[in-house]
C-alpha positions in Angstrom: 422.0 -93.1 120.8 418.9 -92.3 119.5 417.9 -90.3 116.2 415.6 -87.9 115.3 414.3 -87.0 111.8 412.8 -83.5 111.2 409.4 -82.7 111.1 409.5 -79.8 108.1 412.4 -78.9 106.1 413.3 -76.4 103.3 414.9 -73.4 102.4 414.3 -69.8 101.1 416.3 -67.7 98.3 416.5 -64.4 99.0 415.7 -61.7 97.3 418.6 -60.2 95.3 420.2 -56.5 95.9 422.5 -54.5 94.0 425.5 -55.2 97.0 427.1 -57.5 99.2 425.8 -55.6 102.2 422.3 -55.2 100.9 421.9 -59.0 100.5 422.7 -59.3 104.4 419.8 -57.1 104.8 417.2 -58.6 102.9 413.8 -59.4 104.9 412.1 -62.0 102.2 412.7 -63.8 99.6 411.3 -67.2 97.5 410.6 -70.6 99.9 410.7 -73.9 99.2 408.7 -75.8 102.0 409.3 -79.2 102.7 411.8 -79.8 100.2 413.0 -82.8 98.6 416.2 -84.0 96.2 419.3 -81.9 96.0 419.0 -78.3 96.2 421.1 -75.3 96.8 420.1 -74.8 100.0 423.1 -73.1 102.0 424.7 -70.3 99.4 426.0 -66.5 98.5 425.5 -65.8 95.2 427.3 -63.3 93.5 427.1 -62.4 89.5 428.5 -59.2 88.2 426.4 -59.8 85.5 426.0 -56.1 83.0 424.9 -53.2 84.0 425.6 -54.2 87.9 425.1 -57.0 89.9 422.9 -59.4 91.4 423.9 -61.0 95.3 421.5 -63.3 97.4 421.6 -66.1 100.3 420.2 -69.0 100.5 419.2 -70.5 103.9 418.2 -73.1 105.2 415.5 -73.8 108.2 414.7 -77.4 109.5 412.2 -77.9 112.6 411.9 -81.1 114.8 408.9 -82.1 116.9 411.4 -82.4 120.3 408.0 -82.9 122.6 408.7 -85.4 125.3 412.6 -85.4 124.7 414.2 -85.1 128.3 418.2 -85.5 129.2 419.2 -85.0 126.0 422.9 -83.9 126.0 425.9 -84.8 123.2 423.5 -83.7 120.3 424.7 -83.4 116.4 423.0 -82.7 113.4 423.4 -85.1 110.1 423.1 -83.8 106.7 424.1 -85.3 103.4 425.6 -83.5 101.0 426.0 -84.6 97.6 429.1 -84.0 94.8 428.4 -80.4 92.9 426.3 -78.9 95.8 429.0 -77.8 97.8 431.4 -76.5 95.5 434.7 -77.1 97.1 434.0 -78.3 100.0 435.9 -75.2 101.9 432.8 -73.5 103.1 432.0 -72.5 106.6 427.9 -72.9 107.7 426.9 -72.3 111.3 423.4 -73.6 112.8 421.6 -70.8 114.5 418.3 -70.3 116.0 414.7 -69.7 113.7 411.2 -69.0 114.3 410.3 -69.3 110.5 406.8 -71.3 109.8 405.7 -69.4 113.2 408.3 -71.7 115.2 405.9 -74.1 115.5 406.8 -76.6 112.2 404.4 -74.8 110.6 405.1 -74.2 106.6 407.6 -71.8 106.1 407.1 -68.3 103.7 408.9 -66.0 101.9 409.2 -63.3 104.5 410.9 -65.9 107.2 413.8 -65.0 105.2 415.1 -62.7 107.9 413.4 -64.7 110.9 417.0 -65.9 111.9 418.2 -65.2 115.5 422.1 -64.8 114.7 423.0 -64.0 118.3 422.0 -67.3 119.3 424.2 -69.8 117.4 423.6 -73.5 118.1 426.9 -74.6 116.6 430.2 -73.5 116.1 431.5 -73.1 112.6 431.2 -76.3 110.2 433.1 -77.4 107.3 430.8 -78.5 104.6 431.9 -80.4 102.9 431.7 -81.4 99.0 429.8 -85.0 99.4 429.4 -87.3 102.3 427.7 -86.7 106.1 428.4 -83.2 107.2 428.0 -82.9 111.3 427.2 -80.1 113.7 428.1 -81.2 117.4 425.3 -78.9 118.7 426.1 -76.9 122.1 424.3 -76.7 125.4 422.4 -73.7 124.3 420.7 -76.1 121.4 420.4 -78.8 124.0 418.3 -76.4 126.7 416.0 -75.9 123.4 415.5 -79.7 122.7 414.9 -80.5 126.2 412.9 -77.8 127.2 410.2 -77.3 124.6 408.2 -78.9 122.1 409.8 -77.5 118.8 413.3 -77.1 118.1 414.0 -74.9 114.6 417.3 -74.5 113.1 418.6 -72.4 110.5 422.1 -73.4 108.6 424.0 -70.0 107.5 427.2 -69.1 106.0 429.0 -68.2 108.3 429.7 -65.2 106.5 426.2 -64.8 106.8 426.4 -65.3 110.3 428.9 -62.8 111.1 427.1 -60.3 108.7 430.2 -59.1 106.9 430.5 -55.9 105.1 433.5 -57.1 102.6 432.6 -59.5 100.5 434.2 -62.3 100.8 434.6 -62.7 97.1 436.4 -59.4 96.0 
C-alpha cells in the first residue's frame, strides 16, 4: 500500500453573516495557504453575541500531485486530529470535490471559499473524531479522479455544510 502526501494544504474562514443560511451562501472569505500546526480547519461557528449574531465555516482544501498514479483502487484519506480541535468528537465532515488554487495545487485565495462542488462527494459521512487518525475510505468517483488526471483536490465539509441546511443545527 502505498502513501501519498499532499502537495498544498490549508483552509479558508469564511466570511461571517447575520444567519445560519447566509453563512451557507458565502462566496469568500480569509485563507490560510499551506498551513501548518493545529488549526480550526473544519467548523460552524455560531455566536449570538449582542445586537445579533455572527455565523461562519471553515473549510478545508488539500490538493495532491496524482500524475502518473494508475490502478489505484481502495483509497483513504489520513488526518490527525489533535485533543481540543474537534470538540466532542461527534461531528460529521464529508470530502467533496474543489477547484480552489485554480485546481491545479496552485495557492489557494480568499474567494475559493465557495469553489466547492457539493454534488460530487468523494466520501461518505465521517466521524471526526476528538484526537487520533480520522479516515475517509474514498469512493470510486475519487478513485476515477486519482487515476485519471494529474491533480486531485479535496475539500473536507461539515456535513451540515454539505447538505446545505436551512435549520441550524444548533437551535
Amino acid at each position: 500500500m502505498g502513501t501519498l502526501a499532499s502537495n498544498r494544504k490549508g483552509f479558508i474562514t469564511g466570511t461571517s453573516a447575520a444567519n445560519y443560511a447566509s453563512s451557507l451562501n458565502v462566496t469568500s472569505g480569509t485563507a490560510t495557504d499551506s498551513a501548518t500546526g493545529n488549526q480550526n480547519s473544519i467548523q460552524y461557528f455560531k455566536s449570538s453575541g449582542r445586537g445579533g449574531g455572527t455565523f461562519r465555516f471553515v473549510r478545508t482544501f488539500i490538493h495532491f500531485n496524482t500524475s502518473g498514479i494508475s490502478g489505484a483502487s481502495s483509497i483513504s484519506l489520513q488526518l490527525t486530529s489533535t485533543a481540543g480541535n474537534a470538540g466532542n468528537g461527534l461531528h460529521q465532515v464529508t470530502a467533496v470535490k474543489h477547484t480552489a488554487g485554480g485546481g491545479n495545487g496552485s495557492a489557494i485565495v480568499d474567494n475559493d471559499f465557495d469553489n466547492v462542488d457539493k454534488s460530487t462527494n468523494y466520501s461518505n459521512a465521517t466521524a471526526y473524531g476528538s484526537s487520533g487518525t480520522i479516515t475517509f475510505n474514498l469512493n470510486s468517483t475519487a478513485a476515477s479522479q486519482i487515476n485519471g488526471g494529474n491533480d486531485f483536490n479535496i475539500a473536507l465539509l461539515l456535513t451540515a455544510d454539505v447538505a446545505g441546511e436551512e435549520e441550524d443545527p444548533l437551535e
